[in-house]
C-alpha positions in Angstrom: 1.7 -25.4 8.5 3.8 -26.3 5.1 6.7 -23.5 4.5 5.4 -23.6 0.9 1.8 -22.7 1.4 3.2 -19.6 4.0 5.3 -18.4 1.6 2.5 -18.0 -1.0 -0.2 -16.4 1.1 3.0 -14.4 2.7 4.3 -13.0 -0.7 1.0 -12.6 -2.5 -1.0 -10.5 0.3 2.3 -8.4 1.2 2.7 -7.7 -2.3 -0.8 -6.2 -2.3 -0.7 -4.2 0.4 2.0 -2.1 -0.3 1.5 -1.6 -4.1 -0.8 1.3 -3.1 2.3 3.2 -2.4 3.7 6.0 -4.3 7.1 7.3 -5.4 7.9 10.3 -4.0 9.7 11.5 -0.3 10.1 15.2 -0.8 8.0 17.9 1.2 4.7 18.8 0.2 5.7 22.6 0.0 8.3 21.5 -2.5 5.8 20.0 -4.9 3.4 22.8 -4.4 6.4 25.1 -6.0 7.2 22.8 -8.3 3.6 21.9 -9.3 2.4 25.7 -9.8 5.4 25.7 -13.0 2.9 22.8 -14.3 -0.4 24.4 -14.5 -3.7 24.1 -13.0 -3.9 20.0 -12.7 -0.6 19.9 -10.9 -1.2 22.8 -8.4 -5.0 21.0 -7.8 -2.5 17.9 -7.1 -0.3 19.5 -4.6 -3.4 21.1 -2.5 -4.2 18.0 -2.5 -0.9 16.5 -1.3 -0.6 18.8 1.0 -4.0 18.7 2.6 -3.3 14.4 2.9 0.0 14.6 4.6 -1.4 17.2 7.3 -3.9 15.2 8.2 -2.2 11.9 9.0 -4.6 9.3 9.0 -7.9 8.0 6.7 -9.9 5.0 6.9 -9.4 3.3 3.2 -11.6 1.0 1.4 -9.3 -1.3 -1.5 -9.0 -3.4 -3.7 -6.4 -5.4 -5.4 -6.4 -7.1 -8.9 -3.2 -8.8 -9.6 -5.2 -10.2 -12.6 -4.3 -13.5 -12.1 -5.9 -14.8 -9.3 -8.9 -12.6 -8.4 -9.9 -9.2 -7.1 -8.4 -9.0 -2.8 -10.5 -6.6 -0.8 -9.7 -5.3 2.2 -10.7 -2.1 4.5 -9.2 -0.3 7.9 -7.1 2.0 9.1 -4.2 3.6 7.1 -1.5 6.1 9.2 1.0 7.8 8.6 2.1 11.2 10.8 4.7 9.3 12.7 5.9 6.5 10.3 3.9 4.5 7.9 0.9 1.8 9.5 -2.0 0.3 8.7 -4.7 -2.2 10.0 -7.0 -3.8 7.4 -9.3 -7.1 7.2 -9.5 -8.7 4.0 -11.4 -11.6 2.5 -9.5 -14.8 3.9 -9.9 -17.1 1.3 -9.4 -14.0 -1.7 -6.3 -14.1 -0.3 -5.0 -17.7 0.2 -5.0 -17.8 3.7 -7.7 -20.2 4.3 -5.3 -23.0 5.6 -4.1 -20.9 8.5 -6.7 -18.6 9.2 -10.5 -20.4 9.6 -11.9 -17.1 9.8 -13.7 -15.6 7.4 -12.1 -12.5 7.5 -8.1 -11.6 8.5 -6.8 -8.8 10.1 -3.1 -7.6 9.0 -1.1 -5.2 10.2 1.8 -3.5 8.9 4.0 -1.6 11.6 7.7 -0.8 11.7 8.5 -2.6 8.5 6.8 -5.4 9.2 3.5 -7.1 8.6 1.5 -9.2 10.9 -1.2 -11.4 10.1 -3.6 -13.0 12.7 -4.0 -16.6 12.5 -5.4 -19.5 14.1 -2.8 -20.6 17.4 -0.1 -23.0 16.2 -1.0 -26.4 17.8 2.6 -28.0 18.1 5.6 -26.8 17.6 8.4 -24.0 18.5 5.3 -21.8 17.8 2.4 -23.3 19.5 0.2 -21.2 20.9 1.0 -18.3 18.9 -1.6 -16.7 16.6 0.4 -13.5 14.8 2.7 -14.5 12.3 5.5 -12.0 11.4 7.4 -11.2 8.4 9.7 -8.5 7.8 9.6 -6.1 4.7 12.8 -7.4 3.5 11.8 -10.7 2.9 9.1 -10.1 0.7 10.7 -6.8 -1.2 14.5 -7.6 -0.4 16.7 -4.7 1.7 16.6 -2.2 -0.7 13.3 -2.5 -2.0 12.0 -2.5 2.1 14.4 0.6 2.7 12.2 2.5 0.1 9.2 1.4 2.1 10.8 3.1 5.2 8.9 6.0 7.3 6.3 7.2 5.6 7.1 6.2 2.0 4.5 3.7 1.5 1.6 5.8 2.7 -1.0 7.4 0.5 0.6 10.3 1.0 3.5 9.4 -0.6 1.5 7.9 -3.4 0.2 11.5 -3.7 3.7 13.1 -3.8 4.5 10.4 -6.1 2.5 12.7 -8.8 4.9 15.5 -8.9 7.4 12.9 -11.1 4.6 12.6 -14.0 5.3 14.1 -17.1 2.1 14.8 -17.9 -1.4 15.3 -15.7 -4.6 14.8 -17.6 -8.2 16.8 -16.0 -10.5 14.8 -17.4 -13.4 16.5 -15.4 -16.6 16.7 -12.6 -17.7 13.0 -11.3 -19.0 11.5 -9.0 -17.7 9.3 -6.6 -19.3 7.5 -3.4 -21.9 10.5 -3.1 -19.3 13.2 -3.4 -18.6 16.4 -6.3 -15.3 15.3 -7.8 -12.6 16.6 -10.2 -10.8 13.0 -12.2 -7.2 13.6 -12.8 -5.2 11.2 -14.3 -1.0 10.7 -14.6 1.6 8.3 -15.6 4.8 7.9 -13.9 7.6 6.1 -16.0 10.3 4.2 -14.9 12.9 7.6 -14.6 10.1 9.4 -12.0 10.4 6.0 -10.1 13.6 7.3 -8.0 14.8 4.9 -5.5 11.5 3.0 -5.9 12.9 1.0 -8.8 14.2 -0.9 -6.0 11.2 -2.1 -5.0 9.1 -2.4 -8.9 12.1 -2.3 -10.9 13.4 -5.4 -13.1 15.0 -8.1 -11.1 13.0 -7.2 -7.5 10.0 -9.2 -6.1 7.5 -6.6 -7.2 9.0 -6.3 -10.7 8.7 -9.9 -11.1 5.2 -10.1 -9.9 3.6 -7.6 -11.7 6.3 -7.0 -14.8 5.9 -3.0 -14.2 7.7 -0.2 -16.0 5.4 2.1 -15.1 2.9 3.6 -12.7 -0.4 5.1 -14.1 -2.8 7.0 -11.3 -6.0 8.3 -11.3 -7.1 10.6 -8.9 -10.3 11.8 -7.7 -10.3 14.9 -5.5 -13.4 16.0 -3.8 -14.2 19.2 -1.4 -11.5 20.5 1.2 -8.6 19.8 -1.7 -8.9 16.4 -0.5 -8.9 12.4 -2.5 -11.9 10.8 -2.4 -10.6 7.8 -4.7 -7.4 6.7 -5.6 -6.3 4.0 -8.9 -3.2 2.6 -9.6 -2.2 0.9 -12.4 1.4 -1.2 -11.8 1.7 -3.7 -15.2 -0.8 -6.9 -14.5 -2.2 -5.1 -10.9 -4.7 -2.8 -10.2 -5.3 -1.5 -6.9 -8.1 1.1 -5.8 -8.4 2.7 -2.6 -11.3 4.9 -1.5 -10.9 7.4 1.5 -13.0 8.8 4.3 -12.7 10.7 7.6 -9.2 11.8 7.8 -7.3 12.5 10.8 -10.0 10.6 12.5 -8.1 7.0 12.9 -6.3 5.9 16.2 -3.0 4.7 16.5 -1.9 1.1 14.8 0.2 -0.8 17.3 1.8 -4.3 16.9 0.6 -7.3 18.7 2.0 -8.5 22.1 5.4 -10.0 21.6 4.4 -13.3 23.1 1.6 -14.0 20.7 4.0 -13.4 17.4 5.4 -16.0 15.9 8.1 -14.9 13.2 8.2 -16.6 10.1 10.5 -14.0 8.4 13.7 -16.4 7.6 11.7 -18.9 6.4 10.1 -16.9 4.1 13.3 -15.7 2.9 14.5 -19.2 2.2 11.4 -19.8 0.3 11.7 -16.5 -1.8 15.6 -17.8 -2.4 
């Protein structure tokens, strides 16, 4: 496998995944008293924050357009009551991944700060026989940018949170989405809302350069049971968009067997360097 090519498929499908997150860490019952000051749109918000965080778990349909190389679809399990995980597949050659992975499809996981992709077995080398390739959080987003990442604060949760920072909360009325009775909101967060998240979009970080965002604009669709039904984000040149169904229903995401992991995370550090 060329370091180059890793580093790529590495950087570009990490990248992805965790755009979806949002900015905010505080309790839900502190956005719900916050949010009521705000009017209507806010307070539907907060319900709606609050009802996601109880619940834990959803299965997610997304999609991410970094607008450069092509629309990245991927589907599976997203977790987070005890720390932030998820297991997705995704379109193997969308992604870049094609020279490791002959499948058509690849599954990634993303547990304790770290994401593992499953691969074809190395054939040769300090590796072979392996087939999950590791890479730590930090070497795509750098310490500080994965530190914001930490617990739960990727989650779609925390994307949901995230909306108590916007200045402004737009209801721009009924729709529907995937068969469901939905109220659209929309929202912008600027670069002051971003908090400690500038770490990881700011100027200067991996996710800043990649994307060149300032700001993050979301669009929320929130259907019966004060629960989201679709999710939009809108970070610079990417786009990602993340439909949701049966909550609380997922099981637990678990990283592979030590034995079978191959970690790649120093190299792709050099490679980011």
């Amino acid at each position: 496998m060329r370091k180059r090519n890793t580093a790529v498929w590495v950087g570009f499908t990490a990248a992805a995944l965790v755009a979806a997150s949002g900015c905010g860490t505080e309790s839900a019952k502190k956005t719900v008293r916050a949010a009521d000051k705000a009017g209507p749109a806010m307070a539907a918000l907060a319900r709606a924050t609050d009802r996601t965080e109880q619940l834990g778990s959803a299965e997610v349909s997304m999609t991410v357009d970094t607008d450069t190389s092509g629309p990245v679809a991927m589907e599976g399990t997203y977790s987070w009551g005890d720390g932030y995980a998820f297991d997705v597949e995704m379109d193997t050659k969308a992604a870049n991944m094609q020279d490791v992975n002959h499948s058509p499809t690849t599954r990634v996981l993303f547990v304790d700060g770290a994401y593992y992709y499953d691969v074809d077995a190395f054939r040769s080398g300090p590796y072979q026989g392996k087939d999950w390739i590791k890479v730590d959080g930090s070497a795509v987003f750098g310490k500080k940018g994965a530190q914001a990442f930490s617990g739960d604060n990727g989650s779609p949760s925390a994307s949901m949170k995230g909306l108590k920072y916007a200045k402004d909360v737009d209801n721009l009325g009924t729709e529907t989405v995937n068969g469901q009775r939905t109220t659209h909101y929309r929202a912008v967060i600027d670069k002051a809302g971003m908090g400690k998240f500038a770490d990881a979009y700011g100027e200067g970080s991996p996710m800043g350069a990649a994307t060149g965002a300032k700001s993050i604009a979301m669009d929320v669709w929130v259907g019966s049971g004060d629960l989201p039904v679709r999710l939009k984000q809108k970070l610079g040149t990417m786009t990602i968009s993340m439909d949701f169904d049966k909550f609380g229903k997922t099981a637990a995401v678990k990283a592979p067997p030590a034995a079978r992991i191959a970690d790649l995370t120093e190299m792709v550090k050099e490679q980011q360097g």
